[in-house]
C-alpha positions, -999 to 999 in steps of 0.1 A, spaced: -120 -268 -46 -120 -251 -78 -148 -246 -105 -130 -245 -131 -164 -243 -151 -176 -214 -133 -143 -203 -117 -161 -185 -87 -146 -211 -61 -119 -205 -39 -85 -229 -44 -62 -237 -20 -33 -216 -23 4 -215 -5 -13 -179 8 -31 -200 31 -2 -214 54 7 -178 61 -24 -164 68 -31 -191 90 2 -186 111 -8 -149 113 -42 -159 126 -29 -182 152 1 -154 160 -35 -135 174 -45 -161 198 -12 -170 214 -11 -150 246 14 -118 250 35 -132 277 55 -165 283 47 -180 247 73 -159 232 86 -195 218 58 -204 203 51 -167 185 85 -170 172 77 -211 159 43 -202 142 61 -166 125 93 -192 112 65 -225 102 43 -202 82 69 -190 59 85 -227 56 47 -241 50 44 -216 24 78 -224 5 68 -260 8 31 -261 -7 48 -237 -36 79 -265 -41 52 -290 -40 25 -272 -62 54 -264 -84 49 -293 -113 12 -281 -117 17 -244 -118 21 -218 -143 57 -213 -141 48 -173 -139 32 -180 -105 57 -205 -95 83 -181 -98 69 -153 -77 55 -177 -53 89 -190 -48 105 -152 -38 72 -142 -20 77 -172 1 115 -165 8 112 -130 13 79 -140 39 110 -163 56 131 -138 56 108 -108 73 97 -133 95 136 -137 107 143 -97 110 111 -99 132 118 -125 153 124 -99 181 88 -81 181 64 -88 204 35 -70 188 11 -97 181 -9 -75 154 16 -64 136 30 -100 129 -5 -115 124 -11 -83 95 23 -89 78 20 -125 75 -16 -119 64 -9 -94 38 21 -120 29 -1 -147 24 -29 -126 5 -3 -114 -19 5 -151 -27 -29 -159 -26 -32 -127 -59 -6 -150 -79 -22 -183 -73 -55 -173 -82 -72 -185 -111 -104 -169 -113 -112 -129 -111 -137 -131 -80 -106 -150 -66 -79 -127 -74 -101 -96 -61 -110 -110 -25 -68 -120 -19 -63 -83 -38 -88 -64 -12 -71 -85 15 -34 -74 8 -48 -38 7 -62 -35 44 -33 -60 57 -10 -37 44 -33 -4 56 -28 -24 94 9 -27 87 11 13 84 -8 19 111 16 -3 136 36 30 136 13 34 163 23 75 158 -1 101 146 20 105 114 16 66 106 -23 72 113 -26 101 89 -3 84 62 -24 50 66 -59 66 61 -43 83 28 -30 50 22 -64 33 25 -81 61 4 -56 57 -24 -61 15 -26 -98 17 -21 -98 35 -56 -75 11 -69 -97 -18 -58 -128 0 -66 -115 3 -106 -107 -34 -99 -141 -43 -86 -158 -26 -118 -135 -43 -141 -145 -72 -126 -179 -72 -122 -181 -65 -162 -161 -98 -167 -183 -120 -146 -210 -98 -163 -202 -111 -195 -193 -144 -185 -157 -143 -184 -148 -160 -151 -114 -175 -155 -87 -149 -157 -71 -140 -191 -44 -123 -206 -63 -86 -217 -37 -75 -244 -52 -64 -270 -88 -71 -262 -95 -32 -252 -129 -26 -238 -144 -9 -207 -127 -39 -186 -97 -37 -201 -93 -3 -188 -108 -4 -154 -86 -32 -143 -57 -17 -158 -61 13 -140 -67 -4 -108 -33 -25 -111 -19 4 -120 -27 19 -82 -4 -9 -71 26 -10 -92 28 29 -82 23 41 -123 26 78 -119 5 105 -110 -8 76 -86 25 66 -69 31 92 -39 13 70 -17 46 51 -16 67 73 -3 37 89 19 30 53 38 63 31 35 86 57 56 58 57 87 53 20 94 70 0 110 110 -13 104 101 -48 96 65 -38 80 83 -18 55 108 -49 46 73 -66 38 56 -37 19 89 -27 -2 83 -68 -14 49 -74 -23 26 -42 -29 39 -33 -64 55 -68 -67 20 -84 -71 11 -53 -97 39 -64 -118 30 -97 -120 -8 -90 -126 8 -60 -154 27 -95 -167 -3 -118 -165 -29 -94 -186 -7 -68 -199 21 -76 -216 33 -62 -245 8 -28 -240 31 -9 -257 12 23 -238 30 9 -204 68 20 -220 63 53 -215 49 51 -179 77 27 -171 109 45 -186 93 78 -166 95 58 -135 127 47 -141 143 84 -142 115 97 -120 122 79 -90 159 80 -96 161 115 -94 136 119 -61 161 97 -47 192 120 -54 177 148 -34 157 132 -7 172 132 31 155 108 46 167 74 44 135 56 43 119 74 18 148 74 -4 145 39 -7 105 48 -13 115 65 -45 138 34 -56 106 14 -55 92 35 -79 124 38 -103 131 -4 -103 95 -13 -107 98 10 -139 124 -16 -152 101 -41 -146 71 -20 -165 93 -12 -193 104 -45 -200 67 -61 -199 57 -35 -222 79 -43 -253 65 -79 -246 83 -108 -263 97 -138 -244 126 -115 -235 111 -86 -220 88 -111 -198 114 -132 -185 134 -95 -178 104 -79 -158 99 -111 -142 141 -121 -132 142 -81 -122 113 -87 -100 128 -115 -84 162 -104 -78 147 -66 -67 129 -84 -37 163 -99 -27 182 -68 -29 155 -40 -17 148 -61 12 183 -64 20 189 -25 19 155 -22 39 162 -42 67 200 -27 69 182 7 69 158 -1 94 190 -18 115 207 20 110 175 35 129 166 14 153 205 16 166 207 55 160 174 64 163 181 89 135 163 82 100 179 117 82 208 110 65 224 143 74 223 136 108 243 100 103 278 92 92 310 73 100 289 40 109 310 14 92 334 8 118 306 8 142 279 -9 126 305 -33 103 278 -63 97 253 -39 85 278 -16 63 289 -49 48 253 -65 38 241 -26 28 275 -23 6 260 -56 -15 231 -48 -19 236 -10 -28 262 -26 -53 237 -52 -71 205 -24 -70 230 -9 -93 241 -34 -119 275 -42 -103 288 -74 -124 289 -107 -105 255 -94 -87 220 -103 -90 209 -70 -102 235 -74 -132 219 -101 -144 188 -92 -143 194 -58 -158 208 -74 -185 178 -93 -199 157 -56 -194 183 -37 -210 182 -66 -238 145 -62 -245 140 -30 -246 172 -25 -271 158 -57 -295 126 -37 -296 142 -8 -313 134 15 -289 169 29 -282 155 65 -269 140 41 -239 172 24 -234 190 55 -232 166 69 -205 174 39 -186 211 40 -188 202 76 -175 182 60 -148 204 34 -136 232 64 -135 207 80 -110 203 51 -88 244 49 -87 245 79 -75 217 78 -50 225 49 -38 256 26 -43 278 62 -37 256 84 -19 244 63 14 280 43 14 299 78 18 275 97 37 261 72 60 288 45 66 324 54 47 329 88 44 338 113 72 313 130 97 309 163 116 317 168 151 286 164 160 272 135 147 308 115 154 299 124 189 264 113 185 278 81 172 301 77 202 276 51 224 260 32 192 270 -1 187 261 -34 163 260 -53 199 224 -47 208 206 -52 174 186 -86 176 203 -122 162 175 -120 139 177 -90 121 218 -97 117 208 -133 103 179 -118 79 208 -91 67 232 -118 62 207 -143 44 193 -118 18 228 -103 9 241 -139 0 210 -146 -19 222 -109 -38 260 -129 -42 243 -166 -50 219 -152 -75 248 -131 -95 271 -156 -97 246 -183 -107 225 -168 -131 204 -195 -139 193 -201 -107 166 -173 -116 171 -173 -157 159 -209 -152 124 -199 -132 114 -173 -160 83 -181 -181 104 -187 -214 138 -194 -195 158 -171 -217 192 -163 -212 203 -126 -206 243 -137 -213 255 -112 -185 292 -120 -187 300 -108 -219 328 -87 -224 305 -55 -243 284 -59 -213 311 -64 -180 333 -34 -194 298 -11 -199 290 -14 -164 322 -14 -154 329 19 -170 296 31 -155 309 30 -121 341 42 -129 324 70 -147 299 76 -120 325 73 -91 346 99 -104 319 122 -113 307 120 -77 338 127 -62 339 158 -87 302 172 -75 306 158 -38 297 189 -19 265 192 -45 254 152 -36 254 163 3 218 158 18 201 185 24 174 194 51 150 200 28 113 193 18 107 174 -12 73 176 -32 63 146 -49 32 141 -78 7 142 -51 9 179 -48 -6 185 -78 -36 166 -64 -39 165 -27 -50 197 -16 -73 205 -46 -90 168 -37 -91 174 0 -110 206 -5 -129 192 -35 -140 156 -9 -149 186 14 -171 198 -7 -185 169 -16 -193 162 19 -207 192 28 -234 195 -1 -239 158 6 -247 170 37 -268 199 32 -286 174 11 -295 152 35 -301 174 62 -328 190 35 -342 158 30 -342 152 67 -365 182 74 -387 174 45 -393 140 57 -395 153 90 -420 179 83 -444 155 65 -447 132 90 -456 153 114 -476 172 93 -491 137 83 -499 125 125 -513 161 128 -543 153 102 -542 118 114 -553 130 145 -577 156 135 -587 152 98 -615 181 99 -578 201 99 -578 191 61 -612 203 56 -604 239 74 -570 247 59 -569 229 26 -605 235 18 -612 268 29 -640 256 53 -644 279 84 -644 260 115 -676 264 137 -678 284 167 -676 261 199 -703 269 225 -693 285 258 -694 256 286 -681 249 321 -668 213 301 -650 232 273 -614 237 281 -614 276 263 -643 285 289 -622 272 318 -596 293 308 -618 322 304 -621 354 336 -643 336 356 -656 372 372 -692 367 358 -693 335 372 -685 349 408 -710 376 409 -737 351 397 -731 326 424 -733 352 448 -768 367 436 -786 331 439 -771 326 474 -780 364 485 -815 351 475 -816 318 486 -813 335 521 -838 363 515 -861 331 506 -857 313 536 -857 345 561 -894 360 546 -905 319 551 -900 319 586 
């Protein structure tokens, strides 16, 4: 139970029904229990949605409302992997599923940073599922990256328990050396630039269905801490509008399909940021329905894109094309989705979108809302336009038509076609019932999506955009190209800098080593003979040992001398006896 005086006890949390199923995943056996694998991964998602429905009356409505999504998006992976047989990798993403929950339900700050450290290394296993060298190198640099994250965290902390401050609180406003440790260490999470290339560094090498999981909770659960401590830091626009354009434009010219979504994570999560930074009812109800409704959508568009790879085997986007008419389920979902990540009216992200753009225009800070019109331009382009032409609508060279020739929609699993389905009519339900996530927000406001200023804006966006497109097409081709992200400015000088580091650390304790080494022998050698002290340290000359047949020096001595004597005494011991006769 709780403590609510102390608030150092663990609660029960939905988090717990999922990290369960993933412990039992471990002990059911490989082979001929595929049934019951595929029960526990379905049951601990269900369990999870229940105990939230159920907890629901009691709860913040902040946490109920990102319970709820984690919970459906948990159902929802667990459906797309239905199919995989890879008893760790289900046990870790149900794990990290249920440790993200566990982050929202918690109510005390010991609390909140076990469930935190537990989503990090869940999520650490997820990218090293990959089971490739590229997924173990991008996982260790993963790891690195959220150990500093939870590090700032643990310091944060530690000065709140410190000062008595056990329960956890909203920090706005009440800046101190806490305030900005823990901010930094959320930060990690919600990807907050120059920190954020560990994203598109880790999320590309895992796994098809880890990724659906890590695109949903990582920075999911740093928004919702941002929302629970931070709201309103006015510091957190400017981080959050950068995003916003930032990952936009990565996106335009990246290649690789995975990744590209990578950089989307980044540009919608600075929605989210910039929202919770003007504060106000509005702009936390708009990070928190843009949160919601970005699960839905980026899930859908990562499981279609995982779908397009595992039928292809091809993850370049230069190397795909033509793949509606072959791939017609998946084209359809991806269409939806790549339509409401956008703003298309009539789908979630519309609506959404509407109560950000909302805030941040209320809050006078129209150079913002201008960069974000910019931004959601970018993510038209990138996305909605770019992947429907290139990889599924638009014409394709010889040579990848005729490396399309033997794929086919037939041999992806029921699972992942049901998960596809289910996530792209939660994009459809969601837009065309806007209250069905207006009404979860903390302050239930109401964006008003369907007005007429708002359809025709976004109307004449895509209009806009399309044409514009068309205009530049040859420019908005992929291109096989290496794109360098904000972690070049940093990796190599801290690789050689942690080099350093170790090596001095090492010379250091190699030094110590030989110090400690020579005193105690130096130490058993006096032990042993202490009149050693007197002779060296003291100056004391040691004293001449006599010559004897017992001393080991006379043994070792020419024993000539000894020889010749011998001889003597018996040349006269016969001489004796011969003149006694």
């Amino acid at each position: 139970m709780h403590d609510l005086a102390g608030g150092l006890l663990f609660s029960p949390t939905p988090g717990v029904a999922l990290i369960v199923g993933g412990l039992l995943t471990l002990l059911v056996p490989g082979s001929g229990k595929a049934a019951l694998r595929k029960a526990v991964m379905i049951l601990g998602p269900v369990g999870a949605l229940v105990w939230v429905a159920v907890k629901g009356p009691e709860t913040e409505s902040l946490s109920f409302m990102f319970g709820t999504i984690f919970a459906i998006i948990a159902g929802i992976g667990a459906l797309y992997n239905l199919h995989v047989k890879d008893r760790f990798e289900i046990a870790a993403e149900m794990a990290y599923a249920g440790s993200s929950l566990g982050v929202v339900y918690a109510s005390g700050w010991l609390e909140m940073l076990v469930y935190w450290e537990l989503m990090a290394v869940c999520s650490w296993l997820i990218v090293r599922c990959g089971r490739t060298q590229k997924a173990s190198q991008a996982g260790f640099r993963y790891l690195l990256i959220h150990m500093l994250g939870g590090n700032l965290l643990l310091a944060g902390v530690t000065l709140k328990l410190l000062a008595g401050e056990t329960i956890i609180t909203c920090l706005t406003g009440n800046v101190d050396g806490a305030y900005w440790l823990i901010l930094a260490g959320v930060a990690v999470n919600a990807a907050i630039p120059p920190l954020n290339g560990w994203i598109a560094d880790a999320y590309p090498e895992s796994t098809m269905g880890g990724t659906v999981y890590m695109g949903s909770y990582t920075t999911k659960v740093g928004v919702f801490c941002l929302i629970r401590l931070f709201a309103g830091t006015e510091l957190l626009l400017y981080f959050g509008v950068f995003m916003a354009v930032w990952g936009a434009c990565m996106a335009l010219i990246e290649n690789d399909l995975r990744r590209l979504f990578a950089y989307h994570i980044i540009s919608q999560v600075g929605y989210m940021i910039a929202a919770l930074a003007v504060g106000g009812p509005v702009g936390v109800d708009g990070a928190a329905a843009h949160a919601f409704n970005n699960i839905l959508y980026k899930g859908t568009l990562l499981m279609c894109a995982g779908t397009v790879i595992f039928v292809t085997g091809r993850r370049k986007i230069s190397e795909l094309g033509g793949l509606g008419k072959k791939m017609p389920l998946t084209a359809g979902c991806f269409l939806i989705a790549s339509l409401a990540i956008a703003g298309f009216p009539l789908l979630n992200g519309f609506n959404s979108k509407a109560l950000v753009m909302n805030a941040v225009a209320e809050s006078g800070n129209h150079w913002a809302e201008l960069l974000l019109m910019v931004a959601s331009v970018g993510t038209l382009f990138s996305v909605t336009l770019k992947l429907n032409y290139f990889v599924f609508f638009g014409p394709c060279e010889a040579a990848v038509e005729e490396a399309n020739r033997q794929v086919s929609e037939r041999e992806v699993p029921l699972g992942r076609k049901a998960a596809m389905v289910l996530g792209a009519s939660g994009c459809v339900v969601c837009g065309l019932l806007p209250q069905l996530v207006y009404g979860l927000t903390p302050y239930g406001s109401d964006g008003h999506p369907f007005t007429v200023d708002h359809v025709t804006q976004y109307l004449e966006l895509f209009g806009g955009g399309a044409l514009a497109f068309l205009m530049y097409l040859e420019h908005m081709r992929p291109k096989k190209k290496l794109t360098l992200d904000t972690d070049w400015f940093y990796r190599k000088p801290l690789k050689y800098g942690v080099l350093g580091i170790s090596r001095g650390c090492w010379q250091l304790f190699c030094s110590i080593g030989e110090g400690v080494y020579g005193l105690v022998t130096s130490g058993s050698r006096y032990l042993h003979h202490p009149r050693l002290l007197l002779e060296e340290k003291l100056g004391v000359k040691p004293r001449k040992r006599p010559d004897c047949l017992e001393d080991d020096d006379v043994l070792q001595k020419p024993a000539g001398w000894l020889v010749a004597m011998n001889f003597a005494i018996f040349l006269a011991l016969i001489l004796f006896v011969f003149y006694n006769r």
